[in-house]
C-alpha positions in Angstrom: -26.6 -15.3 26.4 -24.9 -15.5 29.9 -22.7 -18.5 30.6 -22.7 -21.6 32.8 -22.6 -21.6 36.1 -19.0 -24.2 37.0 -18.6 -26.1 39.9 -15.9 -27.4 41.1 -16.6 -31.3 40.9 -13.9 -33.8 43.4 -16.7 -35.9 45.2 -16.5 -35.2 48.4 -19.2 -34.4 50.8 -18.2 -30.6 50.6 -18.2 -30.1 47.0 -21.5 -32.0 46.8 -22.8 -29.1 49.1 -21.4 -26.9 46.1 -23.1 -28.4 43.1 -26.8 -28.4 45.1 -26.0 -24.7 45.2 -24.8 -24.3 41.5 -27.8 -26.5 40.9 -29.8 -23.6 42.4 -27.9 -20.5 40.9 -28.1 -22.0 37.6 -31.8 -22.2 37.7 -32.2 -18.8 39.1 -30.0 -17.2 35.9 -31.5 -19.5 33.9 -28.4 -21.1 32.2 -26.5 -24.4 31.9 -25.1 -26.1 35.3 -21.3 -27.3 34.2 -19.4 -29.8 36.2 -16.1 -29.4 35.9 -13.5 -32.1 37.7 -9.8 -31.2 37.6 -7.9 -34.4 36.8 -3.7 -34.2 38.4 -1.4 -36.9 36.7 1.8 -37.3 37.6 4.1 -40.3 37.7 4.9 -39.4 41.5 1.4 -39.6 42.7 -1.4 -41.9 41.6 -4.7 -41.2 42.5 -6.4 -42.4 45.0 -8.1 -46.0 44.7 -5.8 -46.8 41.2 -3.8 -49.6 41.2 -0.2 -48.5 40.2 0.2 -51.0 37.6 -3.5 -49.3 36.4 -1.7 -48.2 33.6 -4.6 -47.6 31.6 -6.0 -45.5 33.9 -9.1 -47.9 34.2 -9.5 -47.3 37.8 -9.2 -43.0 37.8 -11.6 -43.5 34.9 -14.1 -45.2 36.7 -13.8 -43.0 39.5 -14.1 -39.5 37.8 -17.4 -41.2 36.1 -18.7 -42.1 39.5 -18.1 -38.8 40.7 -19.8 -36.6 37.9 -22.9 -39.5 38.1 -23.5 -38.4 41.9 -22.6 -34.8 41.1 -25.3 -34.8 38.2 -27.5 -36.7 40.7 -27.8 -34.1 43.2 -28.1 -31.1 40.8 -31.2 -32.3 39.3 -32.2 -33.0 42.7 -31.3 -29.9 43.9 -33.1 -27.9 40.4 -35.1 -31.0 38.2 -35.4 -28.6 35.3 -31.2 -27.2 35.0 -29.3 -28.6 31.8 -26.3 -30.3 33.1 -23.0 -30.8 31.2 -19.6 -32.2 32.5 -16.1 -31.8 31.7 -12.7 -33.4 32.7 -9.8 -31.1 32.5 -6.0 -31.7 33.1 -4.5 -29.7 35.9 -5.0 -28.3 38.7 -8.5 -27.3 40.9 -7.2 -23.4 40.9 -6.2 -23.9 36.6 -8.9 -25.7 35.9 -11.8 -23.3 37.2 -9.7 -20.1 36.9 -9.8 -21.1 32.5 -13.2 -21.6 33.0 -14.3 -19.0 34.8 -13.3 -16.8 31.4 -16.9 -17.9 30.0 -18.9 -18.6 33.4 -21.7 -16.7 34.6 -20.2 -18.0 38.1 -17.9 -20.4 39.8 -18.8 -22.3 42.9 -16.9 -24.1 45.0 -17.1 -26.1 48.5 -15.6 -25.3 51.4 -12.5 -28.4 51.3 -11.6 -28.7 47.4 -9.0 -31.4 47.3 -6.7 -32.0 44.4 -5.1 -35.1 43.0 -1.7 -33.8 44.3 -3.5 -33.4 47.9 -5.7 -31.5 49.7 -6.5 -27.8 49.3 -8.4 -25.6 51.4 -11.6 -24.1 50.4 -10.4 -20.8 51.3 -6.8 -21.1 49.2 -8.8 -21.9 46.3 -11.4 -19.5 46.7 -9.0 -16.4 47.3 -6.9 -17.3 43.9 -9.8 -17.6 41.7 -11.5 -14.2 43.4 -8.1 -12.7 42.8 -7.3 -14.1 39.3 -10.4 -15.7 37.8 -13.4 -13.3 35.5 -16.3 -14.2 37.1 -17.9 -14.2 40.7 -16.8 -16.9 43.1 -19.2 -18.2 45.6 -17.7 -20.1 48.0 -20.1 -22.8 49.8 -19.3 -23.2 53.4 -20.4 -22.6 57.1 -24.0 -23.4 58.8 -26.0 -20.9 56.7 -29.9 -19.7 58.3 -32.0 -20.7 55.9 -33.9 -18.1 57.2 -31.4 -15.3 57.8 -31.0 -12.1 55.3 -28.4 -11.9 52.5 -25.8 -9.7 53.9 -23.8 -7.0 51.8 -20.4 -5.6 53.3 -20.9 -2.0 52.4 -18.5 0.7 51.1 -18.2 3.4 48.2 -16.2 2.1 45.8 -17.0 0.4 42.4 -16.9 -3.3 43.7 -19.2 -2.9 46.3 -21.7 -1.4 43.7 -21.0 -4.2 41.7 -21.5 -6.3 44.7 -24.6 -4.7 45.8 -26.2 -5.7 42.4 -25.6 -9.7 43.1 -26.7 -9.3 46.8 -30.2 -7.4 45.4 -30.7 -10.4 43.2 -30.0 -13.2 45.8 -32.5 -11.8 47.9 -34.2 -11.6 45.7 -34.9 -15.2 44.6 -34.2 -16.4 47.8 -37.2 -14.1 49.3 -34.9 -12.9 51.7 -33.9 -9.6 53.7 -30.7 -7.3 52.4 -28.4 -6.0 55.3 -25.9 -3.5 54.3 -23.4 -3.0 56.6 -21.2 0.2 56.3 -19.1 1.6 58.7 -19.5 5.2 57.0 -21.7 8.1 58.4 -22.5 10.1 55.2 -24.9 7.5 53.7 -26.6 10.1 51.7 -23.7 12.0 49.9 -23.4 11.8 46.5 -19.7 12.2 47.0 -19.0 8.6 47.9 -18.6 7.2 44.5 -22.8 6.7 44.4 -23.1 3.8 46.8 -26.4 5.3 48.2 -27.7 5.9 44.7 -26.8 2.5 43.1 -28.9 1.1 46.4 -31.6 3.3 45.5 -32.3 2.3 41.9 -31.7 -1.6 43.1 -34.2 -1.5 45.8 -36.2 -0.2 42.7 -35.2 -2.9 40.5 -36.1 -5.7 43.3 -39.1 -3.9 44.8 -39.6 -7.2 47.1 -36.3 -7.0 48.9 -36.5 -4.8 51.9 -33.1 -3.6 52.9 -32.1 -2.6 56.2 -28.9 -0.5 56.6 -26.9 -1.5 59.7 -23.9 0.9 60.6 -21.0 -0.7 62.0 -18.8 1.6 64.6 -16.0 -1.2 65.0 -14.0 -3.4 62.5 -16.2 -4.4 59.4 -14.2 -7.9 59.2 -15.5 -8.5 62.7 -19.2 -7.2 62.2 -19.0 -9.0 58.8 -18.0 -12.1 60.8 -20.6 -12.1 63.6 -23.4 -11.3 60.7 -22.8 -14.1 58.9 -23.7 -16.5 61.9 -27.5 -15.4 61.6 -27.3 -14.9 57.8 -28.0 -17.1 54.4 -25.4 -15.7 52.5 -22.4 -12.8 52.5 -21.4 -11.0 49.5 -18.4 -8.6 49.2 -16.5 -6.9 46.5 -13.0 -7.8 45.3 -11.1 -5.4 43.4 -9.6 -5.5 39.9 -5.9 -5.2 41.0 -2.5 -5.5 39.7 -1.5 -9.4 39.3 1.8 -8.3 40.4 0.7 -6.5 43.3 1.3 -8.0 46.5 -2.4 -8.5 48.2 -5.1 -8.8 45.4 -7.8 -9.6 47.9 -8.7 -6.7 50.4 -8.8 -8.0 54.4 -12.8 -8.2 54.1 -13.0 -10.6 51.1 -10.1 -12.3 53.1 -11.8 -12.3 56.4 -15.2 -13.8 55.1 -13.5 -16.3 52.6 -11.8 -17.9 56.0 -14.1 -17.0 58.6 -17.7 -16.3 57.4 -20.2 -18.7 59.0 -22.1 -19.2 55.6 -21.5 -19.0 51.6 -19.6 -16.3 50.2 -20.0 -14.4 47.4 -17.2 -12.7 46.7 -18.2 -10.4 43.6 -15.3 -8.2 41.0 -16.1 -5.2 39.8 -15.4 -6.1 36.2 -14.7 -9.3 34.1 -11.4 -8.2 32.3 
């Protein structure tokens, strides 16, 4: 059986965006929605709206509850039928979803995911667990077309086949078009890694997805970029690297995780 979809649960209007998502992607899969809210302690920083002789924690109690009520509110609005569990781990947003994204089918997370010791952006957040977490990330952000195509940065290596195989399901259950964009000319060789073949037995896995290749000539970041303003979703393909290495996140996983104008799904090749 897969496992949960986990969102990133801190209350704000941002991750709220997030769980309606998850609510969706959990429904789709067909497994359990988790809420998961990362709870900081420290005796230099008390949470917000606690008392500091709270030293019961009363307050941060009643908070975290409130917050997982209205989170659990808007999933089942979002998907009436998802099972919905919650848990409250110490540490950080990063910690907390990277240990659970050892089990998850897929994380999600809004665009501004703030943490008891402050504020961290969506994208900083986003880029470690692509980097270091097991499972997809999907990253809610942007003015997405509800309308628009699901849009796959192309290439010929083993995570954009991997990616290629989300972005074919998204569209899917979405009903939606699949763009491919790829800056290469030899779409039909068998000698790049079978990106053209892995296509070819998707499109006839999802027979009701019609995908349109559109060749890029310039920068893919940038063509990446300017899709995503007319798009419902991006998906791109984050290698397995080194942890030691310096950059574990290539400059198009970078590039839509900070600029895309829409959700990101940024896909690994493998779940080691």
């Amino acid at each position: 059986m897969s496992g949960p979809v986990v969102v990133g649960v801190d209350g704000s209007q941002s991750g709220m965006a997030a769980v309606e998502a998850a609510a969706h992607e959990a429904d789709r899969i067909g497994v359990e929605l988790r809420l998961a809210h990362a709870f900081e302690w420290s005796s230099a920083h008390v949470p917000s709206g606690v008392p500091p002789w709270d030293q019961g924690g009363a307050g941060a109690c009643r908070e975290v509850r409130g917050a997982l009520t209205e989170a659990e509110r808007w999933a089942l609005r979002a998907a009436p039928h998802v099972r919905v569990t919650h848990e409250v781990l110490m540490g950080s947003p990063v910690a907390v979803l990277e240990s659970g994204s050892r089990e998850a089918s897929l994380i999600v997370v809004g665009s501004r995911l703030s943490g008891r010791s402050g504020s961290l952006r969506g994208g900083s957040v986003a880029g470690q667990l692509a980097a270091h977490g097991r499972s997809p990330v999907l990253v809610v952000r942007g003015r997405p077309d509800p309308t628009g195509a699901v849009v796959l940065a192309g290439g010929h290596t083993q995570e954009a086949r991997a990616a290629a195989e989300f972005a074919y399901a998204e569209a899917s259950a979405r009903g939606a078009n699949l763009v491919v964009l790829d800056r290469t000319t030899a779409w039909n060789s068998r000698s790049r890694n079978g990106f053209a073949d892995a296509l070819s037995v998707l499109g006839e896995k999802y027979p009701d997805v019609t995908m349109h290749r559109a060749r890029v000539r310039g920068g893919l970041c940038r063509a990446l970029v300017e899709a995503s303003t007319r798009a419902q979703l991006v998906v791109v393909g984050s290698r397995n690297r080194d942890r030691l290495a310096g950059a574990l996140l290539g400059p198009i996983s970078r590039a839509a995780l900070h600029h895309a104008d829409c959700p990101v799904a940024v896909i690994r090749s493998d779940k080691v």
